[in-house]
Every structure is written in C-alpha cells, then in structure tokens.
C-alpha positions in Angstrom: -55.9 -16.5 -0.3 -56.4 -16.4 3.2 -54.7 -13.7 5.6 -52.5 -15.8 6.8 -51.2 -17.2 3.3 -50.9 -13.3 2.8 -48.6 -12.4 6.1 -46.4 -15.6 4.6 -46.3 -14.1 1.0 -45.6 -10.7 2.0 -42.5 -11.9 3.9 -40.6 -12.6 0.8 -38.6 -15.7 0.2 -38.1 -18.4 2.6 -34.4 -18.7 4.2 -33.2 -22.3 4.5 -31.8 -21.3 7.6 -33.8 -18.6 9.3 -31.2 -17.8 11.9 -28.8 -16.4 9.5 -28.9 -13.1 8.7 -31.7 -10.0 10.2 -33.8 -10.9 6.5 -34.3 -6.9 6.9 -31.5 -6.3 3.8 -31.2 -9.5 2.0 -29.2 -8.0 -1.1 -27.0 -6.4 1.7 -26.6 -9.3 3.5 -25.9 -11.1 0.0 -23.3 -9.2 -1.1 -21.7 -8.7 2.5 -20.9 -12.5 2.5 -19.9 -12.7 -1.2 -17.0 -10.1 -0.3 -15.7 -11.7 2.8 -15.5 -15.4 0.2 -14.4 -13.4 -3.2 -11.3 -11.9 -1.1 -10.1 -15.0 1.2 -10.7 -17.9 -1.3 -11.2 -15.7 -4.7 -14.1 -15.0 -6.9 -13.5 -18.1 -9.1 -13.4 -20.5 -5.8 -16.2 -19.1 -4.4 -19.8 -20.6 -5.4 -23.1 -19.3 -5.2 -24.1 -22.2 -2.9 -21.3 -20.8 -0.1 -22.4 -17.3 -0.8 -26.3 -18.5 0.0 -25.2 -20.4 2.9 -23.6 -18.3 4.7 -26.9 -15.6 4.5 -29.0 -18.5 5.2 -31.1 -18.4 1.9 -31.9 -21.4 -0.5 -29.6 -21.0 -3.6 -32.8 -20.3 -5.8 -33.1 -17.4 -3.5 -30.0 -16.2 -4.2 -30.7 -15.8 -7.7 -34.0 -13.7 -7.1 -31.3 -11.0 -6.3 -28.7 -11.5 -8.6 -29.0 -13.4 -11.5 -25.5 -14.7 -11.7 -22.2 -14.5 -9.9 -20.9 -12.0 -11.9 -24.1 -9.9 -11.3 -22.6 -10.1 -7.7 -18.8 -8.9 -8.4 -20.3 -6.0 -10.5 -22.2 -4.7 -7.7 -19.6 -5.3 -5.2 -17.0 -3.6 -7.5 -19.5 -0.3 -8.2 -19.3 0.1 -4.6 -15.7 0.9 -4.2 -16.3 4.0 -7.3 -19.4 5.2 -7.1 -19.7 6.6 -3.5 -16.3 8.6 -4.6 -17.9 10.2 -7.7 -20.7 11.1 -6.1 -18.8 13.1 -3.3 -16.0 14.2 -6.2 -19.2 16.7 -7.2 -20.0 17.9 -3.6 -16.3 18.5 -4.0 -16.6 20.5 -7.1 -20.2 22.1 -6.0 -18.4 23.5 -3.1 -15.4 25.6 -5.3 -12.9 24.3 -2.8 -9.1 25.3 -3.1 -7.4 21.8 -5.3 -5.1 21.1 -2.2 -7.8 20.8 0.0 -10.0 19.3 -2.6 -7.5 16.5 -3.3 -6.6 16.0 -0.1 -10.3 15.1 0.7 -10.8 12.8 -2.2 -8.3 10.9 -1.5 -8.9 10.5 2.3 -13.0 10.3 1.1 -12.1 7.5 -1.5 -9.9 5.3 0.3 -12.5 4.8 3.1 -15.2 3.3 0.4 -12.6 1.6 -2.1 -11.2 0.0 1.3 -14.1 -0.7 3.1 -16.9 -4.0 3.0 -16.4 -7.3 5.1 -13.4 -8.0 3.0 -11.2 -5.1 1.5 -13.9 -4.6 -1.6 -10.7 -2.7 -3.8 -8.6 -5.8 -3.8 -11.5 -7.2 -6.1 -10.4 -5.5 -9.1 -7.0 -6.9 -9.2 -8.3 -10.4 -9.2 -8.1 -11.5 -13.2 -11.7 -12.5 -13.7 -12.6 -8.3 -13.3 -11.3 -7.8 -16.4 -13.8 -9.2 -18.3 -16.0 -7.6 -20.9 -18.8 -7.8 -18.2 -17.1 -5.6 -16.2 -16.5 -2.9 -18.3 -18.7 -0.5 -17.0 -16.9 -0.4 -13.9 -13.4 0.3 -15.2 -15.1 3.6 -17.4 -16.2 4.8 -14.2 -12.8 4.1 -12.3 -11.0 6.0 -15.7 -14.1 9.0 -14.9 -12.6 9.1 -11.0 -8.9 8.9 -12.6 -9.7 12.1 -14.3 -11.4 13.8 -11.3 -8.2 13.2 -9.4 -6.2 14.4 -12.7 -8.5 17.5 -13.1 -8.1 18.4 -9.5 -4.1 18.4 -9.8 -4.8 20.4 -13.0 -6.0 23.1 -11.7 -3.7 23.3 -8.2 -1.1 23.3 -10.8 -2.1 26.3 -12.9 -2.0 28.3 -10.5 1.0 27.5 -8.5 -0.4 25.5 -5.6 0.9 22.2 -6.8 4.6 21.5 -7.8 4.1 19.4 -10.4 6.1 19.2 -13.8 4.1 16.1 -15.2 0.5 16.0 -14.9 0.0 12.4 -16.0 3.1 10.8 -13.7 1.8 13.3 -10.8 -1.7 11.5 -10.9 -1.0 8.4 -11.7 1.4 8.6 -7.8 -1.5 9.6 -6.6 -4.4 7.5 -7.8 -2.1 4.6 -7.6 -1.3 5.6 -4.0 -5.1 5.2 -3.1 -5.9 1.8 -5.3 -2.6 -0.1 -4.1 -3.8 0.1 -0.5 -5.9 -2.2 -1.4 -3.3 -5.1 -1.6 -2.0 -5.0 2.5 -4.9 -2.7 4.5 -7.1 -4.7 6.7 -9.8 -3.0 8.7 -8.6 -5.3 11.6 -5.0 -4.2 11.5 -2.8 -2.4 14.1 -3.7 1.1 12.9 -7.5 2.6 13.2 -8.9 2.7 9.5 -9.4 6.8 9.7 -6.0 7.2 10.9 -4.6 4.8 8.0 -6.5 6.9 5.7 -5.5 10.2 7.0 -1.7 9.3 7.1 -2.3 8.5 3.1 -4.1 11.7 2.2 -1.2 13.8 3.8 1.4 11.8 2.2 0.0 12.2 -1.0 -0.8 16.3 -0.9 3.1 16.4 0.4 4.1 15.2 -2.7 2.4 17.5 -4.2 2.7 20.9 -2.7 6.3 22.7 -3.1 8.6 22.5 -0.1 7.5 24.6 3.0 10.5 26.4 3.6 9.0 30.1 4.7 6.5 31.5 7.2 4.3 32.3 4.2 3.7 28.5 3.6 3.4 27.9 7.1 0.4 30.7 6.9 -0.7 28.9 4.1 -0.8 25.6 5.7 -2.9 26.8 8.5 -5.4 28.3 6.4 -5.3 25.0 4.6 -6.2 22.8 7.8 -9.1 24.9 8.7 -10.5 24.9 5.4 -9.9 21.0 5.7 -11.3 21.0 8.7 -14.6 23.0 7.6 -15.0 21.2 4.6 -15.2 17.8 6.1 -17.5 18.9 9.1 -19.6 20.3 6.1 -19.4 18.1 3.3 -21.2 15.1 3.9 -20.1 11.5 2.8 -22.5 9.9 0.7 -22.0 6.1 2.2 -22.3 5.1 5.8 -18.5 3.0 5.2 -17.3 6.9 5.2 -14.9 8.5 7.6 -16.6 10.8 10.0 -15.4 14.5 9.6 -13.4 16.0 12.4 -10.8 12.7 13.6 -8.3 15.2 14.9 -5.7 14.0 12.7 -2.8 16.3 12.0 -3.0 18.3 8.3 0.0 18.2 6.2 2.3 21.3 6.2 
C-alpha cells in the first residue's frame, strides 16, 4: 500500500456528501440527525437512507455504526437514563440531605431526558419502544424509578417529606419529570435551565410539609445553600447538563 492509499484508509469511510457533518464524531453526528427525524416524522417514518442523508454518509456507512434502526433508537433512548444514574450515585456518594438530593435529581434528569436535537424523552412514548428489543432500557428507567422512590423513602422517615403514600408520592414525581417530555422544546419561550428549575421546585413543594413557621424558613435557607453547594460541586456527567449556580430561586 502506498502512503497515500494509507492517509485515504486511515480516514475512515467515505461520506457521499463530504460537506455534511465535521466527520470528527460520525456516531454523534448519526444519532443527532436520527433524533431530530424519530421526533418530527416518528421512528417508523423515518428511514435509514434520511438518517444517512442528512450526515452526509452512504447508507452502507451508516450501518458500519449501527447495525439496524433499532440499534439507533436504543442508543438514543440510553441517553435520556443513563447520564441520570450515573449522577444519582454522585448523589448518594455525597450523603446529601433527601430534599436537596431530590430536588437535584430531578432538575439533573430533566436536562438529559429533555435534551438532543429533538426532545430525546418523547421517544419512549412512541409505540415501537416497547418492543422486546428495548427492554433493557425500560429496567434501567424502573432502576431510576426506584432511585427517585428511595430518595423520598428516606426524606420521609425522618420527617422531611410529607408524604402518606410512598408509591403515589413517586410516581407525581417521576411522572412530573417524564411528561415534560410531551410539550418542552429547547426553542420555546422559557430558557431550558429555568424550565427545569421551575419543575424541580414544584416537585420538592409537594413534597415538603407546609412552611408555616420561622423554623422552616431556617430550614429552607440552609436548604438553598446546600443546593447551591452541591450543584457548584457535584459535577454532571453529560455536556447536555445544566450548569450549577443559574441563580434560580430555591423552593421554601
């Protein structure tokens, strides 16, 4: 082989239009533009040959990365869970108090299960992600289901937390975070961290127990500068995360 056969080898696989894309991340690139098709025209419309397109690659290409389409929704769906377990145990490493712990969780996980060129979390709600290929994914959304359930738990035991029934108290919750999925837009009116803050308090308000005497308003202090600590502390394990520190009010 002659060096310059080499140079063109180690390149990697010819794009069928070179223009498309920075070829630095093609995976990246591959599943950036499969999100932005699954969630306008669905995951059935879509077609590999769109999904190559649109990065510029040869649909053989394409299937050097992924082998199939549904290769591609697996990965894409992975990506809205598994940035949010790995932070759950930084969460857990760090021994923070459950309302703060909660109330970063849930501001932590809406930023990944939200984020993506289309809104990635509104891919598990279309019908072909319940399939038995997928099944992997929905044991590791029940794993972050009990995270959020564990948290509450332990706020509850030992009076932090109002909360009568465990199960309805984190299914409010954990539904809270997944059915933003079906209106947020990372385009809207509202900046994403501010969306994402204004969740977060809503859900730890519902539940902490009314804050009704100057020892909760103590409490609620001490609460936003732990907040505020842990989140300039705690580091997000995704670049799509929130940076710590917005400014945002804390919930009383």
């Amino acid at each position: 082989m002659t060096k310059t056969a080499a140079r063109r080898s180690a390149v990697g696989r010819p794009r069928a239009n070179p223009v498309v894309g920075t070829g630095v991340d093609p995976r990246g690139e591959i599943l950036s533009a499969a999100a932005r098709l699954f969630t306008s025209v669905g995951f059935a419309a879509a077609t590999t040959h769109q999904i190559a397109a649109a990065v510029g690659l040869r649909q053989a290409s394409l299937f050097h990365h992924f082998a199939r389409k549904e290769d591609i929704l697996a990965a894409l769906l992975d990506q809205t869970v598994e940035p949010s377990l790995r932070y759950a145990e930084r969460l857990a490493a760090a021994g923070l108090p459950a309302d703060v712990a909660i109330y970063l969780l849930v501001r932590s996980d809406l930023g990944h299960y939200c984020s993506g060129a289309g809104n990635l979390g509104s891919l598990q709600i279309q019908p072909e992600a319940r399939r038995e290929r997928f099944a992997d994914f929905w044991a590791k959304r029940d794993q972050l289901r009990d995270i959020y359930q564990d948290i509450i738990a332990r706020g509850q035991a030992v009076g932090v937390f109002a909360v009568t029934d465990l199960t309805l108290a984190t299914n409010i919750v954990f539904g809270l975070v997944e059915a933003t999925a079906t209106w947020f837009r990372q385009d809207g009116d509202a900046a994403p961290d501010t969306v994402f803050d204004k969740i977060a308090q809503f859900a730890l308000r519902g539940l902490l127990p009314e804050a009704t005497s100057p020892e909760s308003d103590r409490a609620a202090e001490q609460r936003a500068r732990t907040i505020a600590a842990a989140r300039a502390s705690l580091v997000d394990p995704e670049p799509g995360a929130l940076a710590p520190g917005s400014g945002a009010a804390l919930p009383a």
